[in-house]
N, C-alpha and C positions, 0 to 999 in steps of 0.2 A: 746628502743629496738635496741640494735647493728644490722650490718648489717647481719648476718648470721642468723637472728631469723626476720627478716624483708623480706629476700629471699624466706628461705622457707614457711614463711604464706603465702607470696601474692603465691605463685604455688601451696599450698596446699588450699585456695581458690578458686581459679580459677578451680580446679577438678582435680588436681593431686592425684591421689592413690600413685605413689613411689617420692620418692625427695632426690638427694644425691650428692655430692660434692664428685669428685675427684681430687687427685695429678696427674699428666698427668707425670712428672720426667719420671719413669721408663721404660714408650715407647715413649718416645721422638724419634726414630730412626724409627719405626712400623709406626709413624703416619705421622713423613715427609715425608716415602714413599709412602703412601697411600694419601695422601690430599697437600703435599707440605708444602714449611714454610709460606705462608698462614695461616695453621692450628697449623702450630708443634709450633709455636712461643710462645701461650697462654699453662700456667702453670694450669691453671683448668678447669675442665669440670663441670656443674651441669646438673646431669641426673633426667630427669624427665618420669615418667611413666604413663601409663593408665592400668587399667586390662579390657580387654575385655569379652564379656556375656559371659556366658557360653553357654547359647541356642544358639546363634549362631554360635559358634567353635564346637559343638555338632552335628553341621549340618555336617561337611567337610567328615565325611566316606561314606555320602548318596549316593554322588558322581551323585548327583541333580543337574542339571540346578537351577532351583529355588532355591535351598538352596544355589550354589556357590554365583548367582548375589546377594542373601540377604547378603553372609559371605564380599563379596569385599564391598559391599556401605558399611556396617556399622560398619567391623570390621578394616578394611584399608580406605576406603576415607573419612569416617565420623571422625574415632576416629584421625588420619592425621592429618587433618585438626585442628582437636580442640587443639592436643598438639603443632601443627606449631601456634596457638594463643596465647597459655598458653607461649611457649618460647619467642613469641614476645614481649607480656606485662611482660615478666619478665627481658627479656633480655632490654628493654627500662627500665626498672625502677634501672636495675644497670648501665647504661651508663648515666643517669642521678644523679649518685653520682658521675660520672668522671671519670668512669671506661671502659675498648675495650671491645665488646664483639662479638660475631661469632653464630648466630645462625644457625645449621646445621639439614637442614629440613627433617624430619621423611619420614623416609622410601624413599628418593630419590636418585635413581641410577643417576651419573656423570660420572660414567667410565664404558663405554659397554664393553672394551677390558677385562678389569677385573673383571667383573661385581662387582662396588662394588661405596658404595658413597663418599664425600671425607674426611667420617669421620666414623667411627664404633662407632655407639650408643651404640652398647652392650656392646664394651672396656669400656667406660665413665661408665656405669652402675655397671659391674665388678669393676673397682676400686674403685668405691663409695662405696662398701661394700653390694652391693642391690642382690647379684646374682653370679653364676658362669657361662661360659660359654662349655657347653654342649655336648656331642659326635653329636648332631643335630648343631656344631656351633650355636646355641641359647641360648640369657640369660635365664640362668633357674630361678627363684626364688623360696625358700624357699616355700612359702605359695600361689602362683599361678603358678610355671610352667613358662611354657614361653607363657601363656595365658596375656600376656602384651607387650605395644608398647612402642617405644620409641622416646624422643626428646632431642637433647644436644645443649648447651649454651656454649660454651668456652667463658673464662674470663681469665681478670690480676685480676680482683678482690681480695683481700685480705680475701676470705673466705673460712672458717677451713674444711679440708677433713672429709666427716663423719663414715667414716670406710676405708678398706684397700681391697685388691682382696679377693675373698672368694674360700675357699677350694672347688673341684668339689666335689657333692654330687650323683652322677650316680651310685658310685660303678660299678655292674655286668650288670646294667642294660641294654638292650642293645633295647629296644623297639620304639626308635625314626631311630634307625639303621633297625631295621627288616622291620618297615612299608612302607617305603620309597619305591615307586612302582616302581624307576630308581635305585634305589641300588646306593645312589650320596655318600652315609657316608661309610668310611672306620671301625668306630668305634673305634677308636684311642679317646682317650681322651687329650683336651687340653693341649698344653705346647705352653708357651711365645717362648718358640727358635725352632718351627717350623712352617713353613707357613701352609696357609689352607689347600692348596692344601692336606697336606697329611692326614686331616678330611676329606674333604669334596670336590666334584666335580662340581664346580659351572656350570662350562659351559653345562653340562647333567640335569642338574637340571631347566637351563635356557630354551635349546630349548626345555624340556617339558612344559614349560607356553610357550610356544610360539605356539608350535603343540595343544593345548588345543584352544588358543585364535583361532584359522586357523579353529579348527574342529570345537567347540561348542559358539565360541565368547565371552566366556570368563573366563580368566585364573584363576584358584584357585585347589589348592592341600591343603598345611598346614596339611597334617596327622603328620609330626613330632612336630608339636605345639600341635595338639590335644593329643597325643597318651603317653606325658607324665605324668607319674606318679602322682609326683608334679602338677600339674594343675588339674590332675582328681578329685584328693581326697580330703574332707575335717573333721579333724581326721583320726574317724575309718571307714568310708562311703566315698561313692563317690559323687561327683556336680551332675552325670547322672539319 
C-alpha cells in the first residue's frame, strides 16, 4: 500500500467522515500572512473532517441554556478534541516515514487582534476538493453543509492532491446572511483576492460570544451553520 492509500485509511479508521489532500501553491502568500513561514513553508495540507449530530446543531434556534451547554460539550470540545487525536496519530505516522509535519489544532484562535488561528482549516478543506467556502465564510459541503469540523496536518510529504478548489454552490441563497442576529455577513460571495473583511465582520460577531458568555455563561450561536440548506436536507426531505 503506497503512502497515500496508507494515510487516508489510518484517519478514515480512526473516525474520519471527510479526508483530503491539498496543493497549498496557490495561497502561498494568504497563509504567510496569516500563520507566518512557519506555516507557508509546507506544500500540503491534509484535511480531515467530522460531521457533527444533527440533534444537536437542531438545538442552536432554541436559544436554550441547556441546549447551548449540550451544543459546546459535544459539538466543539468533544468532537476538538477527537480530530486534535485523529491529526496527531496521523500526523505521527507520516513523520515516521521521514516526513515535517504541522499539526494545526481545531478550532484554536492564536491571533485575538485578527481573530483568527494560524491556519484556515477551511482553506485546506477548499482546496482538497471537499467543499466551497460560503457567504457565512463557512466550509460548506456538498452533502452536510457546514455541519462539520475541521483538522489540518501540513506536510512535505509526497502525497497526491485529491481534487482542486470547488465552485461555490450558494447561488441566490442568501439564508446564512439573513439569520445572523448581528448582521456580521455582507453576503458577498467568496473570491481568493479579497480579504474577509468584505464577507464578513469578525470583530461584531466576536463581542457577541463574548456578551453571551458575561450574560448567560456560555457562549454559542452557530445559526449560520445550522440554517444551511445543505446540511438540512437529505435528498428530497429534511435531517429535522
Amino acid at each position: 500500500m503506497n503512502l497515500d492509500k496508507r494515510v487516508s485509511a489510518l484517519a478514515l479508521s480512526l473516525g474520519a467522515d471527510y479526508y483530503g489532500v491539498a496543493d497549498l501553491s496557490s495561497a502561498r502568500d494568504f497563509i504567510r500572512s496569516q500563520g507566518g513561514e512557519r506555516v507557508a513553508h509546507y506544500p500540503r495540507a491534509i484535511a480531515i473532517g467530522m460531521v457533527l449530530q444533527d440533534s444537536i446543531v437542531n438545538l442552536l434556534p432554541d436559544k436554550d441554556t441547556t441546549g447551548a451547554i449540550l451544543y459546546r460539550h459535544i459539538a466543539y470540545d468533544v468532537v476538538n478534541l477527537f480530530l486534535d487525536q485523529i491529526a496527531l496519530r496521523v500526523a505521527n505516522s507520516v513523520q515516521k516515514e521521514g516526513y515535517s509535519v504541522f499539526s494545526v489544532p481545531a478550532s484554536k484562535r492564536t491571533d485575538d487582534e485578527h481573530i483568527c488561528g494560524v491556519f484556515s482549516q477551511k482553506l485546506a478543506a477548499h482546496l482538497a476538493g471537499l467543499g466551497w467556502i460560503g457567504k457565512s465564510c463557512l466550509l460548506v459541503t456538498p452533502d452536510h453543509g457546514s455541519r462539520v469540523r475541521w483538522v489540518t496536518i501540513l506536510t512535505d510529504a509526497p502525497i497526491t492532491p485529491t481534487g482542486s478548489a470547488m465552485e461555490s454552490r450558494c447561488g441566490t441563497c442568501t439564508a446564512c446572511v439573513d439569520i445572523c442576529p448581528e448582521q456580521a455577513f455582507t453576503g458577498r460571495s467568496f473570491s481568493e483576492d479579497e480579504p474577509r473583511e468584505a464577507r464578513f465582520n469578525a470583530a461584531v460577531c466576536d463581542e457577541y460570544f463574548k456578551e453571551m458568555e458575561r450574560s448567560r455563561g456560555v457562549a454559542v450561536c452557530g445559526l449560520c451553520l445550522y440554517i444551511c440548506p445543505y446540511g438540512r436536507k437529505t435528498g428530497s426531505g429534511k435531517k429535522e
